[in-house]
N, C-alpha and C positions, 0 to 999 in steps of 0.2 A: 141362533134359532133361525128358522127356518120356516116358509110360507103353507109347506107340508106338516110343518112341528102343529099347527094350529088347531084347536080343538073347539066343536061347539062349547061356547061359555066360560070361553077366556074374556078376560076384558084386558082390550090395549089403550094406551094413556097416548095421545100427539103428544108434540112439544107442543101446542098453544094450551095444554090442559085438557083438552076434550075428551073424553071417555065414549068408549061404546063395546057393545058384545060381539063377539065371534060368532057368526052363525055359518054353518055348514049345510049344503044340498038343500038348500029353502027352491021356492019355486023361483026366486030372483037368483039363484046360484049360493057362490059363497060372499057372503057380505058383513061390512062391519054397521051395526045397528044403534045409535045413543039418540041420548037427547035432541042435541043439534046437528049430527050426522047420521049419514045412511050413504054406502058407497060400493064399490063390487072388490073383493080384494083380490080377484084376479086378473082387471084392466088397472088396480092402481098398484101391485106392487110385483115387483122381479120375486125369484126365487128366497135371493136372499132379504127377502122384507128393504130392498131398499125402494123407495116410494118413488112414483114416476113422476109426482107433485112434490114438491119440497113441501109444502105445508103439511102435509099426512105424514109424516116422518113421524114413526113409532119410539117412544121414549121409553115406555114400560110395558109388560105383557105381567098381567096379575090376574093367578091360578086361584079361585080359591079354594078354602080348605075341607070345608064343611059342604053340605049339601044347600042347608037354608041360607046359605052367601052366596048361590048363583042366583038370585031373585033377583040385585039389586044391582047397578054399576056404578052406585055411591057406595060400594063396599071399602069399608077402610083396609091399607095395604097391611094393617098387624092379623088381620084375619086373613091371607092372602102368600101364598108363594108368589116373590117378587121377580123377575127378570126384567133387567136394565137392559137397553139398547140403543142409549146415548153415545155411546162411544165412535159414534160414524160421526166423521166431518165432509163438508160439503168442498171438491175442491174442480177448477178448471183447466183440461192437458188436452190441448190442443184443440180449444175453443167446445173441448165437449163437459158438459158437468158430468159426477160421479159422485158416490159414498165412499170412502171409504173407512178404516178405525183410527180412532186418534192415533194408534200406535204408529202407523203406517203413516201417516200425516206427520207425526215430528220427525221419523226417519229423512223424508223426501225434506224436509227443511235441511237437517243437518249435511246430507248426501250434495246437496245444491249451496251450502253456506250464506241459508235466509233466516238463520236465526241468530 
């Protein structure tokens, strides 16, 4: 998924748990909206949704189904098309961080003989 896939009234999940809505073309731009957040997601993330804060790392992106499930962003994930995006690890090549997929991450162990 992708920073362009993103649609008014998705709700994306951090990894510390924090929820909030996708909102698009607001007068503040495009932003994510919850409870204890509010932030612009075109100064916090790359194309590919990797986060330019490590703390804002997107864990889940939940569609939901029905119309009267976009009200809430305590919508539970059984009423909700789920997309994970846990699968990026955090790693350092040549003093610079980066995302990339776990798959990629056990390759470069195995390729280097760090596991």
């Amino acid at each position: 998924m992708k920073k362009s896939d993103l649609r008014t009234g998705m709700i994306v999940e951090l990894i510390n748990g924090d929820r909030g809505r996708v909102l698009l073309e607001t007068k503040n731009g495009n932003i994510i909206s919850g409870k204890d957040i509010w932030f612009s997601i075109s100064s916090e993330y790359e194309e590919d949704l990797i986060p330019v804060r490590k703390h804002r790392t997107i864990s889940k992106i939940l569609i939901p189904r029905g119309n009267c499930d976009y009200g809430s962003i305590g919508v539970s994930e059984s009423e909700c098309k789920v997309i994970h995006l846990n699968d990026k690890v955090s790693i350092i090549i040549a003093g610079v961080e980066t995302m990339i997929s776990a798959e990629s991450a056990e390759a470069l162990k195995k390729s280097f003989n760090l596991i």
